[in-house]
N, C-alpha and C positions, 0 to 999 in steps of 0.2 A: 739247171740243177736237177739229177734223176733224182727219184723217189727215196732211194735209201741216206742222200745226204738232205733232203727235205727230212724225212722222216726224223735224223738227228737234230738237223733245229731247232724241229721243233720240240722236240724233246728237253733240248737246252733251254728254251723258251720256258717250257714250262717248269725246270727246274732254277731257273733265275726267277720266275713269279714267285714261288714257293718260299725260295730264302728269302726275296725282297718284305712276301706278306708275315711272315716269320718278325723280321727283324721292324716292321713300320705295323703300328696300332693305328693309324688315322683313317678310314676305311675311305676315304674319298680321292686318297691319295693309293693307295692300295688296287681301288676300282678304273681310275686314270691308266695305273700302271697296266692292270689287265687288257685294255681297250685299245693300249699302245702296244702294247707285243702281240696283242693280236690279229690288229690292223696288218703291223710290220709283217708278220708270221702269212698272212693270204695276200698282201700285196695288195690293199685296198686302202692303208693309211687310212682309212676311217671307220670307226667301231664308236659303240653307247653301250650305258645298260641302263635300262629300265627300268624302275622301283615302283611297285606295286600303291598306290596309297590308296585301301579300303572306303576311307573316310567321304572320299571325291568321286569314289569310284572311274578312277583316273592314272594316268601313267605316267610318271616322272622322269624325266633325264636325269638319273642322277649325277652320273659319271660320263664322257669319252675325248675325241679324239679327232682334229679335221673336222669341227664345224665351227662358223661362224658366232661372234659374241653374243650373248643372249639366247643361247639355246640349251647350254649344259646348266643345271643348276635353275632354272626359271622355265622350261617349257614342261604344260602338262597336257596329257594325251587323253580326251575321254576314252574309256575304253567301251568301245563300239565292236559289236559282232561281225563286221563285213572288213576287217582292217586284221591282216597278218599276224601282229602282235597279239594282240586277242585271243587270236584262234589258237597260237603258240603255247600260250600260257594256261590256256583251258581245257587244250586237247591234251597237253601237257610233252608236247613231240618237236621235233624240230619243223622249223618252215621257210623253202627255201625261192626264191623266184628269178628265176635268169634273166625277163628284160621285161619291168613291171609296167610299161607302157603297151604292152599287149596283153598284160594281164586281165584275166577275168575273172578270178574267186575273188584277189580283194580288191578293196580302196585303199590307194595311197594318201597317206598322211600329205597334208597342202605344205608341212615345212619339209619334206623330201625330195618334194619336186621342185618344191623353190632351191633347194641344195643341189636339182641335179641327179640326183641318188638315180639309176636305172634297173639294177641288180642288187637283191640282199640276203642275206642266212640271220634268220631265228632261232637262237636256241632255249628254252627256260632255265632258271634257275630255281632249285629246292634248296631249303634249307635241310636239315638232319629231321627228323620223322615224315619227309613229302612234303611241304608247307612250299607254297609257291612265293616266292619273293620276289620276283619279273624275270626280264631274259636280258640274254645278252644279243646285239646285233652286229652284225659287221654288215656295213653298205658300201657300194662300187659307182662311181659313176659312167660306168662300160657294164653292157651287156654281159654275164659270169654264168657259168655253169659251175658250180659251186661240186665239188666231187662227194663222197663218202668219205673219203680223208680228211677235208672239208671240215665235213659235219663231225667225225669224232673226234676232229683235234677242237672243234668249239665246244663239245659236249663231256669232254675231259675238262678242257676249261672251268664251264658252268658249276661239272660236280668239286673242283676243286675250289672254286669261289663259294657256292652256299656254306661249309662248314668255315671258309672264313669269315664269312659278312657274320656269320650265327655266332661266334666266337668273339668277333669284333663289338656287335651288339649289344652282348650278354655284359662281355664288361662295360661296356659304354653303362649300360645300365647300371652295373656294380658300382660303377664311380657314382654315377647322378646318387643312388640312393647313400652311398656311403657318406658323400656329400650334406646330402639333406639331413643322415640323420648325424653328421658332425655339427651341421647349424642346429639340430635340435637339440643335443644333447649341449652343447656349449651357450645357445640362449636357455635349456632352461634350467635354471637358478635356486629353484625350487625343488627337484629332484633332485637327489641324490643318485648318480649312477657309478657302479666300480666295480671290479673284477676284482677276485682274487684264485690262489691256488688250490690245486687238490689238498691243501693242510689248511685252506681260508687265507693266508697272508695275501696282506694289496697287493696288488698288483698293477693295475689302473685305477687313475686314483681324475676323474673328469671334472671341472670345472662345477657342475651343480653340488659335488660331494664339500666340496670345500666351501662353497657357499652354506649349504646345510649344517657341515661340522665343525669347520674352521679351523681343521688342519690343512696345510700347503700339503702340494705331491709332494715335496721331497719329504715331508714327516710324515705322510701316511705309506706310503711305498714302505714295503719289507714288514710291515708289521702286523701283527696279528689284527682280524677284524672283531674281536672279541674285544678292543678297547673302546667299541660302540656300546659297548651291553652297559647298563645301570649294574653297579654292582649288586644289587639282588638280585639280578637276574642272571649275573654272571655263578653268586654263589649255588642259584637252583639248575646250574646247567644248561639255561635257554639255550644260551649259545652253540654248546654241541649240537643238541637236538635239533635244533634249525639247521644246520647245515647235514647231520644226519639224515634227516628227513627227505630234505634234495636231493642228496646222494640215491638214496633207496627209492622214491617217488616221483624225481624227474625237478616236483619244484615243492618249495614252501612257501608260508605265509611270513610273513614278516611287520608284522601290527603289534606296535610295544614304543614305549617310552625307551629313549636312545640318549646318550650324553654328549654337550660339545662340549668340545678345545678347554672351553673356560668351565666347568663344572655345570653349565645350566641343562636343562633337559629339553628334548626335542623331540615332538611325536610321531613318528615316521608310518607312514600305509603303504606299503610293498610287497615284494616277495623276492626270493631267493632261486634261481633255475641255474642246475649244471648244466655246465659243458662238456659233451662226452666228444673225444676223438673218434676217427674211423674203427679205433680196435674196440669201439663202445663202453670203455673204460674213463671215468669222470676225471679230467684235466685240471678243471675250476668250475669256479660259481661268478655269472653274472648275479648283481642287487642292484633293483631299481626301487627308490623307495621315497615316495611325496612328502613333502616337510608340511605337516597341516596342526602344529601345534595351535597354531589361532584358533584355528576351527573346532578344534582339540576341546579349548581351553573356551573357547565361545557354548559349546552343546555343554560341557563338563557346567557354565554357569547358568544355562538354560535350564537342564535338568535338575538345579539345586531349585531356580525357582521356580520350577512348575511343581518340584514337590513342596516347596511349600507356598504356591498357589493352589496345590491340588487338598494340604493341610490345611488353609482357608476352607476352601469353599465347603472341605468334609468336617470342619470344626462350628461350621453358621450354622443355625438351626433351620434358615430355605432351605429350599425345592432346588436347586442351580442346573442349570440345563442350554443351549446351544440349536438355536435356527436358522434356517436357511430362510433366503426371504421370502417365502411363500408361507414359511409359518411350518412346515418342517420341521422333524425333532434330528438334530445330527450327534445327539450329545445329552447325556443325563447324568447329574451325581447317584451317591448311594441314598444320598438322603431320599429321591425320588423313588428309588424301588423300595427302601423303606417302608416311605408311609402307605404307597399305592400296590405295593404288592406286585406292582409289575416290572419284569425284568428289564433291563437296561434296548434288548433286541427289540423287544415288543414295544419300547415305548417309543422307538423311531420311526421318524416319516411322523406321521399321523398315528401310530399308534398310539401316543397320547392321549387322544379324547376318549379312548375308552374307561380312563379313570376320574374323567368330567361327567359332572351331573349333563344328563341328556338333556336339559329343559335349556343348559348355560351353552351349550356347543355353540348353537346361531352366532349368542353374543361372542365367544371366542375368535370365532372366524373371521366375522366383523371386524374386530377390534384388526385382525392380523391385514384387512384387506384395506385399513386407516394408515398403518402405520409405517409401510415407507416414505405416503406421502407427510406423515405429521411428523416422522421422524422422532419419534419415539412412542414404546407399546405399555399401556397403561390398560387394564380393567379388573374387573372379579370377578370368581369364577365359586360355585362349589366343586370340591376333589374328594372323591372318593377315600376313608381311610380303609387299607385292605386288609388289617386286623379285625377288626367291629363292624366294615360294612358302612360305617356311617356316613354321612357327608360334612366337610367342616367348609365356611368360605375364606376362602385365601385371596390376598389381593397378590397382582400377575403386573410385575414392570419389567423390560425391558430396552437394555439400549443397544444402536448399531455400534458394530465394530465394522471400522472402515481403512479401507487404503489410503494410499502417500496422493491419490487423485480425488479422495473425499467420498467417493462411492462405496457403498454400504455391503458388505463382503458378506455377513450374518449377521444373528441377532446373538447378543449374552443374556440374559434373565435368571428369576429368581420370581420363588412364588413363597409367600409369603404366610401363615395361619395368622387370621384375623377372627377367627371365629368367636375368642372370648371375645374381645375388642367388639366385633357386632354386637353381639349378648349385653355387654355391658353397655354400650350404647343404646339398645332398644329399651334396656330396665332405665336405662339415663333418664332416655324419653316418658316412660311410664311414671316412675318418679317426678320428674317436673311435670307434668301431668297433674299428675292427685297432687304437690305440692301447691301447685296454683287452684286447684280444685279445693284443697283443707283451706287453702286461705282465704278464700271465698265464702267457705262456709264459715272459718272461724270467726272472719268479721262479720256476716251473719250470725254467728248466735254471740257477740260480745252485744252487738245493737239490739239483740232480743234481751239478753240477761238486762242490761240497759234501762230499758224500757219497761220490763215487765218488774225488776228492783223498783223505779221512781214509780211505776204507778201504786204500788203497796208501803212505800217509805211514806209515813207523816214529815220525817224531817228531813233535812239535808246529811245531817249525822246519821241518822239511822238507815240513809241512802249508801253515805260513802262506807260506810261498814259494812253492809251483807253486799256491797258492790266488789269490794276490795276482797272480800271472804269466797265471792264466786269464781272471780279473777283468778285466785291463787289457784282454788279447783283447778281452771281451765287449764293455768299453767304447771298444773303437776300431770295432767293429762297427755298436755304435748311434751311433755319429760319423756312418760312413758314411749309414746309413738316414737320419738327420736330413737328410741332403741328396741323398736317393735322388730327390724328386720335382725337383730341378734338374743332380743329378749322377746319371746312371744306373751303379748300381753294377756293375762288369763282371768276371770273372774273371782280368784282370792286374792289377787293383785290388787285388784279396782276394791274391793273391800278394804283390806287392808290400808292401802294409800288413804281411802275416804276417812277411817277413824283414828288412823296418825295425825293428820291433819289437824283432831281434837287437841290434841294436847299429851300431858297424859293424865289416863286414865287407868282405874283398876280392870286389870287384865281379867280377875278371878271375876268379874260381872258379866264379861263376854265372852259368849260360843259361837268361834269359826268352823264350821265345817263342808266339806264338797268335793267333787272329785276334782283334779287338774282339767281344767275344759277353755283349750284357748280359745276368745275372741275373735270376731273380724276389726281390723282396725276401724272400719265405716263405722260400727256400733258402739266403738268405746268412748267416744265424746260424748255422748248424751245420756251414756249409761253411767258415766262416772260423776257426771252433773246432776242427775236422780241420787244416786248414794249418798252424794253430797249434802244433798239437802236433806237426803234422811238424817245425816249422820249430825249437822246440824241442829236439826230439832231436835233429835234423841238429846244432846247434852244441852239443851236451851231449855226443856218443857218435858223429854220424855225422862226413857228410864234412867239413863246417864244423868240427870237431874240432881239425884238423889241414890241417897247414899244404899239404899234400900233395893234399888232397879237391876234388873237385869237386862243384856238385852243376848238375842238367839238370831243370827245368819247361818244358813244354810242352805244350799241348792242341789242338783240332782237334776242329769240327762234322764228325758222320757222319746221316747217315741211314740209318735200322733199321727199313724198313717203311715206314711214313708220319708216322715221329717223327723229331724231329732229336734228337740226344745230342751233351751234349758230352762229350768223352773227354779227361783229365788224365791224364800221364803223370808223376811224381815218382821222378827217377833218385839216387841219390847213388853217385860213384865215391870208395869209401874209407872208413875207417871208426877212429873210435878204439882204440886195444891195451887202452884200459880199459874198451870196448863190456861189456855182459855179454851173454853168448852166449844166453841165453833171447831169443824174441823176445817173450813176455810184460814181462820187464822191459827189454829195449831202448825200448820205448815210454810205458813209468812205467807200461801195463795199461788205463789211461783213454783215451790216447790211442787203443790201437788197437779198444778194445773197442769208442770214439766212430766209428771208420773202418769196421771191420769189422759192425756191429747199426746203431748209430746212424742214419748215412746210410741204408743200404737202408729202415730201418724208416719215417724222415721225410721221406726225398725220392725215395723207389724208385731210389737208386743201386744200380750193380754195382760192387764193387770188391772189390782184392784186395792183400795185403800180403805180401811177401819180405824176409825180413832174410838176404841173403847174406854170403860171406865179402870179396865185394869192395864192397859197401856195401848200401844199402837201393832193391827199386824197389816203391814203390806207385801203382795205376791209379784211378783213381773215373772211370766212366758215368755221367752226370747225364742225363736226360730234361727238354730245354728245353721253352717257348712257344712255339709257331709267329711269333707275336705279340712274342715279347720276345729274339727271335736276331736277331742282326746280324752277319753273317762279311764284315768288312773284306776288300778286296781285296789 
C-alpha cells in the first residue's frame, strides 16, 4: 500500500471514529473503538489507553485491544520515573521504542514482556485547557520503527479523543448530579421545590411541592403561583413584589405564612432565584422553600411563654438571676439593676460581688464551692442598695437546672430582702428577752408586795384588801407596758392612772401639772407602785379625806451636770382628824419604805417624805435618758 492510499485510510479511520464517537456516549466502548482502528490502521492489532488516577498515583488500562483477560479493566501501573509512559505523560511528547529489549532509557512493564510486546508508540492525551488524562499506546510484538506518520496519525488520535473523553465525562457527570439531585428533590418531602414562568405560572410542579401544599401536578401546572399567598398578602401585593424583586436582584426571600389545598396555613423559609437565558433575559423563577410550620408554631409558643416567664420573673419582688456552675453570673433581671444600681454588663461573670457587702463575699463563694456537691444553693448575704448606699440582708436560694442525663447545666436563683424579717426577728429576740426578764422581776415584786402587805396587815381582811388593791396597781401598770411600744408611757400617765384608780373624786381638789416627759419602761413599775400608794393614803388619811383638802402634783426636767432629772413634787393641803400621827403608819410602812429604799435602790432616785400637821409633801428625783425626755413646750 503506497503512502497516499495509507494516507486515505487512514483518514477514513479517523472519520468512522468521529461519527462512531458522535453517535455512542459509553466512553469505554468509544475508547475500545479507538484502540481498534488504530491497532488495525499500524498493523500491530494491539493498542491501550491509559487513565491517569491521581489518587494511586497509578495508571489504569482503561480501554484496548489483543491482550489477554484480566489486563483491560483491572491492571494498574504505578507510575515510576524510568518506565516510557511516565516520561510520555510528564514530558508531555510522544515516546517511541523500536526493540525494547535493547533498550536503555526505560523499564519495561513485567505485563509486556510477559505479552511479548518488543516495540511501542506513546502518545499523551489532553483534555481541552492541557489537563493530562494518560496516553494512548499501540504495542508490536516485532521489532517496528514507528515513522513520523506513525506518530501524527496517533497524535491526531490522542487530540481527537481528549475533547471526547472531556465531553463524555462532563455528562457522565451531568447525569450522576441530575440523578442525585432527582433523589434529593423527590425524597425530600418537606421542601417545597417548583418552577415557574417569566409571568410566575407553575410550571413544575415536584413531588415535595405537593407534599407541602397538597395540590397534585396536574392542579398546580398552568396556574398562577400567587394561589400560595394568604389573601392579605395577596391584597398588599407580596406577591408581585416577590417575584419583582428576583427579576431585578437575581433572587428574593421568601419567609411568609403560605396556604394549603385545604385552607390551613403553612410556614414556608425560602427564597425565590430567576432564571435568565443566554440572551440574560428572565425566563422563570426557581422556589425552594422548607415547610417549618412546627417549628413555626413551636418558637411562636416558646416566645408567648418566655414572655410571660419573663412577665413572672419582672412582676416578683426577687433579685432573679442565672449561673454558671462556678457561680458565674450569665444572666440578671431588672429587678437586679434596680436595686443595686448595677447594669445588667457589669453584673456578669463575677461582677456581682461588687454589690455584696465585702465582709459576705468569703461566705458567698463558699456557699457556690458546696453547691454542686449539695445540690442546691442556699445562704445570706448583705447587698448593697444603689439608691441610699445602704446594705439590707437578702437570703440567696438557688436550684440546678439540668439535662435529659441529670447533669447540672446552670444555676436559677433568686435573692430575696429579708432585712425587715431579720429586724423583726432580732426585736423578737429582744422582746422575749425583757418579757422573761419583766416576769421575773414581776414575780419578784408580787412576792415582795406579798410579804411586806402581811408583815403590816393585823388581819387577814386587812391583808387581802391592800393585797388585792396593790395587785390591781401592778396590773394597770402592765396594761400600760403592753402598749408602751405604740403608747409611750409618760409621767402624767402614771399620775393620772394612780388617782383613777381612786374612784371618783372632786376634780376641782386637784392640780395636775408638767411637761410631756416619757418614761423608760424599767422605771415605770416601781414608780407607779410609789404613786400608788401615795394615791392611796392621800384618800385614806390625807387630803382626799376630806372634803376641805387639796392636793398639788407637778414635776419639771432639771439638769444636774450633764443629766436631765425629773423632779416630782406631791403636795397635799390637809389631812384627816383620823390620820395617825406616826408617819410610819401614815403610809401603812410599805408605802413609804417602797419611796424612801425602794426607788433610790432601783432607779437611783432622791427622794424625800414629810408627813406635816397641814398635810403631806413628798419629792422623787428620777434620772431620765437623754434619749427618752421629751419637755413639751
Amino acid at each position: 500500500m503506497d503512502d497516499h492510499q495509507q494516507w486515505r485510510k487512514r483518514q477514513q479511520l479517523l472519520a468512522d471514529f468521529g461519527e462512531f464517537a458522535l453517535r455512542n456516549e459509553n466512553l469505554t466502548d468509544i475508547l475500545t473503538e479507538a484502540c481498534g482502528l488504530v491497532g488495525d490502521a499500524l498493523g500491530t492489532h494491539r493498542a491501550k489507553v491509559l487513565e491517569i488516577e491521581k489518587r494511586t498515583q497509578s495508571l489504569f488500562v482503561r480501554a484496548g485491544v489483543g491482550w489477554d483477560a484480566g489486563i483491560v479493566g483491572n491492571l494498574r501501573l504505578p507510575m515510576r520515573e524510568l518506565t516510557s509512559e511516565t516520561f510520555s505523560i510528564e514530558a508531555g511528547v510522544p515516546v517511541t521504542s523500536r526493540d525494547v529489549r535493547i533498550e536503555a532509557r526505560f523499564e519495561l512493564p513485567a505485563f509486556l514482556k510477559a505479552a511479548g510486546v518488543v516495540a511501542l508508540a506513546n502518545v499523551p492525551i489532553f483534555l481541552p485547557g492541557g489537563r493530562p488524562y494518560g496516553l494512548l499506546q499501540v504495542d508490536s510484538n516485532n521489532p517496528r520503527d514507528f515513522s513520523q506518520d506513525d506518530v501524527e496519525f496517533l497524535r491526531t488520535y490522542s487530540t481527537i479523543l481528549g475533547p471526547v473523553i472531556d465531553r463524555l465525562n462532563k455528562m457522565r457527570a451531568l447525569r450522576e448530579a441530575e440523578e442525585r439531585f432527582r433523589v434529593i428533590v423527590e425524597a425530600a418531602h418537606d421542601y417545597a421545590i417548583f418552577t415557574t414562568d417569566a409571568v410566575d405560572r407553575i410550571i413544575d410542579w415536584l413531588p415535595g411541592a405537593e407534599a407541602v401544599f397538597g395540590w397534585t401536578a396536574e392542579e398546580a401546572k398552568g396556574r398562577s403561583a400567587n394561589i400560595l399567598f394568604t389573601p392579605e398578602d395577596r391584597a398588599r401585593g407580596e406577591d408581585v413584589k416577590e417575584i419583582e424583586t428576583a427579576r431585578r436582584e437575581g433572587a428574593a426571600p421568601n419567609v411568609r405564612w403560605h396556604v394549603h389545598k385545604d385552607g390551613s396555613r403553612v410556614f414556608i423559609e425560602g427564597s425565590v432565584t430567576s432564571v435568565q437565558g443566554p440572551d440574560g433575559q428572565v425566563h422563570g423563577f426557581l422556589k425552594i422553600g422548607q415547610d417549618v410550620t412546627e417549628r413555626r408554631r413551636n418558637e411562636e409558643r416558646i416566645r408567648e411563654s418566655e414572655t410571660r416567664l419573663r412577665a413572672v420573673i419582672e412582676g416578683i419582688p426577687q433579685l432573679v438571676w442565672q449561673a454558671a456552675l462556678d457561680g458565674s453570673w450569665i444572666w440578671s433581671s431588672p429587678q437586679w439593676s434596680d436595686f443595686t444600681g448595677l447594669p445588667t454588663e457589669q453584673s456578669l461573670g463575677f461582677g456581682w460581688q461588687e454589690a455584696v457587702h465585702p465582709d459576705d463575699r468569703p461566705l458567698a463563694l463558699k456557699a457556690w464551692s458546696e453547691a454542686h456537691e449539695a445540690g442546691a444553693f442556699k445562704t445570706e448575704y448583705r447587698i448593697r442598695h444603689g439608691h441610699t448606699d445602704n446594705y439590707r440582708w437578702f437570703a440567696i436560694r438557688a436550684a440546678p437546672v439540668r439535662d435529659s442525663a441529670g447533669e447540672i447545666l446552670s444555676w436559677l436563683g433568686t435573692s430575696t430582702d429579708i432585712d425587715t424579717l431579720r429586724r423583726m426577728q432580732q426585736r423578737q429576740e429582744v422582746m422575749v428577752t425583757e418579757l422573761q426578764h419583766r416576769t421575773r422581776n414581776l414575780i419578784a415584786v408580787v412576792q415582795s408586795i406579798a410579804g411586806q402587805t402581811m408583815s403590816t396587815s393585823r388581819t387577814m381582811e386587812q391583808f387581802r384588801s391592800q393585797f388585792n388593791d396593790r395587785l390591781a396597781a401592778l396590773a394597770r401598770v402592765q396594761g400600760l407596758l403592753s402598749r408602751s411600744a405604740q403608747e409611750p408611757i409618760t409621767i402624767a400617765t402614771l399620775v393620772r392612772v394612780a388617782l383613777d384608780a381612786l374612784g371618783a373624786i372632786d376634780r376641782t381638789r386637784v392640780t395636775i401639772s408638767g411637761p410631756n416627759v416619757p418614761l423608760r419602761n424599767s422605771s415605770v413599775q416601781t414608780l407607779a407602785l410609789a404613786l400608788h400608794e401615795l394615791a392611796t393614803n392621800a384618800r385614806k388619811y390625807g387630803a382626799l379625806a376630806i372634803l376641805t383638802g387639796r392636793l398639788d402634783v407637778n414635776w419639771q426636767v432639771r439638769m444636774l451636770q450633764s443629766d436631765r432629772q425629773l423632779e416630782l413634787v406631791w403636795i397635799e393641803h390637809g389631812r384627816s382628824p383620823e390620820q395617825p400621827d406616826t408617819q410610819g403608819e401614815q403610809t401603812g410602812g410599805y408605802g413609804r419604805r417602797l419611796i424612801e429604799r425602794a426607788l433610790p435602790y432601783a432607779l437611783s432616785a432622791t427622794t424625800t417624805f414629810e408627813l406635816r400637821d397641814t398635810g403631806v409633801r413628798c419629792t422623787i428625783s428620777l434620772p431620765l435618758d437623754t434619749t427618752e425626755a421629751e419637755q413639751a413646750p
